[in-house]
N, C-alpha and C positions, 0 to 999 in steps of 0.2 A: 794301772788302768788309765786312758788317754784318755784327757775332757772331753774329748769328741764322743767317745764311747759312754763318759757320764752323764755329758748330756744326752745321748739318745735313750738312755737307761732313764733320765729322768722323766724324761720327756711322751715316753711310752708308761712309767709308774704314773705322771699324772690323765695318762690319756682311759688310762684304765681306774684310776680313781672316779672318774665321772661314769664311766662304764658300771662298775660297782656299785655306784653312788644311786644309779636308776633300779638296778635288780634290790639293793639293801629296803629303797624306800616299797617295793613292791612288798617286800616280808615284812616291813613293821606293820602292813597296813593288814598283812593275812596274821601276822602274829593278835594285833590286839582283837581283831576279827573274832579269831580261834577263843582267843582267851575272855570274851566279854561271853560270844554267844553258847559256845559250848562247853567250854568247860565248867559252869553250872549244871547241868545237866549229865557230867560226869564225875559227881563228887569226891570220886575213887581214885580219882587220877591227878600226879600234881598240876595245876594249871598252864606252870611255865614248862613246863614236859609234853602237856598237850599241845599246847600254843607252838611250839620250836618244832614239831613231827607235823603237824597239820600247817604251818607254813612251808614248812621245807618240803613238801610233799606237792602240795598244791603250785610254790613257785615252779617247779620243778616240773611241773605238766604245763605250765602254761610256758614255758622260754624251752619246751620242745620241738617246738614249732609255731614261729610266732605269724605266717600264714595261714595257719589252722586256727590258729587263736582266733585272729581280727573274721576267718570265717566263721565261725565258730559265736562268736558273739554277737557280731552283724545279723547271724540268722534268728539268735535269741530277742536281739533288740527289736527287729520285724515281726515275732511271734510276740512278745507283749505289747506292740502296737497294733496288731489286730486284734487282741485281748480289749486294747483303750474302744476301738473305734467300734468294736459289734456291742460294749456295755454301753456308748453314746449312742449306737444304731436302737439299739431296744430300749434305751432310759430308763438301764438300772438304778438301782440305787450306789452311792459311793462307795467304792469299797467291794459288791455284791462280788463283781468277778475276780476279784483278789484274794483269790485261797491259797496260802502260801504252798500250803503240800500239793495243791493242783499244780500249779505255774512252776514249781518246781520239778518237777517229773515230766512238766508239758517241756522244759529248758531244757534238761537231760537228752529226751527222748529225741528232739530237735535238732541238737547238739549232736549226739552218737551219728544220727544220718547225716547229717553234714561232714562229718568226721569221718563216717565210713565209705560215702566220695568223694572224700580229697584221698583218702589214702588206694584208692580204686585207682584214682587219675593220674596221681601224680608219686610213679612208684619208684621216680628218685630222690624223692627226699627221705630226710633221714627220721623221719615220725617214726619207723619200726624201732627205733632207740626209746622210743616214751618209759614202754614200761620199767626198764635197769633205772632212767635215771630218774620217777617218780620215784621207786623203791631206794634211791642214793639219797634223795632229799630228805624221804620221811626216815633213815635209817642216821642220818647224817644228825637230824633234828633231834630224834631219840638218845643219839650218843652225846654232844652237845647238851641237852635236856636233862638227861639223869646226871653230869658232872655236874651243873647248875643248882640241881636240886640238893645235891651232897655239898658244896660249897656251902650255901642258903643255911644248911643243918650249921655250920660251924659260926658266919659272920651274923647268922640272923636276915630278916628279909632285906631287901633289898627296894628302893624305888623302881615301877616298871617301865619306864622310858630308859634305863641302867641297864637295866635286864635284857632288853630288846639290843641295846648299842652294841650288849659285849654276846650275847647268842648271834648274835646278826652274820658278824665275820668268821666267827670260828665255826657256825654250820656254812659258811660260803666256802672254807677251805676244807672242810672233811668232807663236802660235795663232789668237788669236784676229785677229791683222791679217792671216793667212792664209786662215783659216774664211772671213773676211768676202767675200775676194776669189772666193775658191772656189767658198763655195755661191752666190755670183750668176752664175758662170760656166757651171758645173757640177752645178750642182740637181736638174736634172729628168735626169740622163743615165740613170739605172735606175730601171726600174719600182718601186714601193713595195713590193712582194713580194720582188723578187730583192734591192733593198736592207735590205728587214729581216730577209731572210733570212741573209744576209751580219753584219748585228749577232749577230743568235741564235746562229750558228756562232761569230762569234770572242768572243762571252760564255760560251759554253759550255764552248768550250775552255779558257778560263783558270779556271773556277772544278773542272774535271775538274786543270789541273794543282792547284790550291790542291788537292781530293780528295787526288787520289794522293802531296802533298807531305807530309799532315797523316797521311796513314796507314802514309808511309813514316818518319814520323819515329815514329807509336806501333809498328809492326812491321817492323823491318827486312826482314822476308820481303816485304812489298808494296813494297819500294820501287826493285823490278827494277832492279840493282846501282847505283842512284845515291845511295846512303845518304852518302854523304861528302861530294856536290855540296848535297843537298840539305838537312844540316848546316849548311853552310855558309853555304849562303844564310836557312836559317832565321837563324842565332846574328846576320846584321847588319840583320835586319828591325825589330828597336825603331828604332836608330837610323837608319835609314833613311825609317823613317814620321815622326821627330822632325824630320830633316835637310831633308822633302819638307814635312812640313808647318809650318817656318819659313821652308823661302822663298816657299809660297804664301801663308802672311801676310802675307808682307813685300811680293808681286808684287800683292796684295789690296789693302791700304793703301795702298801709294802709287797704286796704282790712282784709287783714290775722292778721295784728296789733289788729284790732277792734274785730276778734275774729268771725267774718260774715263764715256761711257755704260755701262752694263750689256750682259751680252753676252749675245748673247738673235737667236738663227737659229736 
């Protein structure tokens, strides 16, 4: 191999480290998300199994289309600002219009129609791919997930900024060897409408919870009795965007080391 050739090898493994580095910190921040808010509420299920399917799931609709996205969320952030402005127009009381299960369904619903005119409008883009590689993320999570959870059985637990570094890359790379298999499978199974409408909802909904997390941590009146969980989960979010985005570094670089194409469906 020529320096020339090792340097552009290297050169592309660090370009793609940073690359990584941005997708890894988005999953620590859905992983401890997953794992603070719901996986109480699913006592049945291992946490770090939940946490690793419900990131890998949800990044994976949101970096399907990251036009859909910023529309998608743009149109959620306008829908809880005229949520803010009709409770100062009527001088509720704090908190009054802030019911999470309303504002969520009102995120969704907002979301889906946004969703199901972009993918109306704009019927070259590749949003008909969502649904394969939503189903690669959360399949990818699950596979990832259950080895973690059988390891766990043998070394015993583990710290969860640990947990997060080492799910992080190894759901990044059975992603994308999943995406690959998926969208050639499963491509075209829904219309560009009902698939991008299906992004706009579940972008919507995450950025309605980020909303109602962000304003249940400045009011505890808005934060319909989850002020404790949602503590919670806020206090291990540095670490968890640090912990996500060293192992996409790490799953980035060696990426580009080994010489693996760009991923690109």
């Amino acid at each position: 191999m020529s320096v020339q050739t090792s340097g552009s090898r290297l050169g592309d493994a660090m370009l793609r480290s940073v690359v990584w580095g941005f997708v890894g910190g988005l999953f620590g921040l859905l992983f401890v998300v997953a794992h603070d808010a719901m996986a109480p509420r699913l006592p049945f299920l291992d946490p770090l199994l939940l946490a690793a399917a419900t990131a890998g799931a949800v990044g994976a609709v949101v970096y399907s289309s990251m036009r859909l996205t910023l529309l998608a969320a743009g149109a959620c952030a306008l829908m809880f600002a005229l949520v803010e402005l009709a409770s100062v127009a009527v001088r509720a009381r704090v908190g009054e219009f802030w019911v999470p299960e309303l504002l969520l369904g009102g995120a969704v619903l907002i979301g889906g129609l946004a969703g199901a005119y972009y993918g109306h409008s704009y019927r070259q883009s590749r949003i008909y791919r969502a649904l394969p590689k939503a189903l690669a993320g959360l399949f990818a999570g699950l596979l990832v997930g259950a080895v973690w959870w059988l390891l766990r059985r043998v070394v015993g637990e583990v710290p969860l900024p640990l947990s997060i570094a080492v799910i992080c890359p190894l759901v990044g790379w059975s992603y994308v060897w999943l995406a690959g298999v998926l969208v050639r499978a499963w491509g075209d199974r829904l219309a560009p409408t009902l698939d991008a409408a299906l992004v706009g909802a579940a972008v919507s909904g995450l950025v309605a919870l980020g909303f109602w997390a962000t304003a249940g941590m400045l009011q505890p009146d808005m934060a319909g009795g989850a002020a404790v969980t949602i503590r919670a989960a806020v206090d291990q979010v540095p670490v968890a965007l640090l912990a996500g985005w060293l192992g996409g570094m790490v799953a980035g670089f060696t990426r580009g080391m080994l010489g693996f194409g760009w991923y690109d469906l």
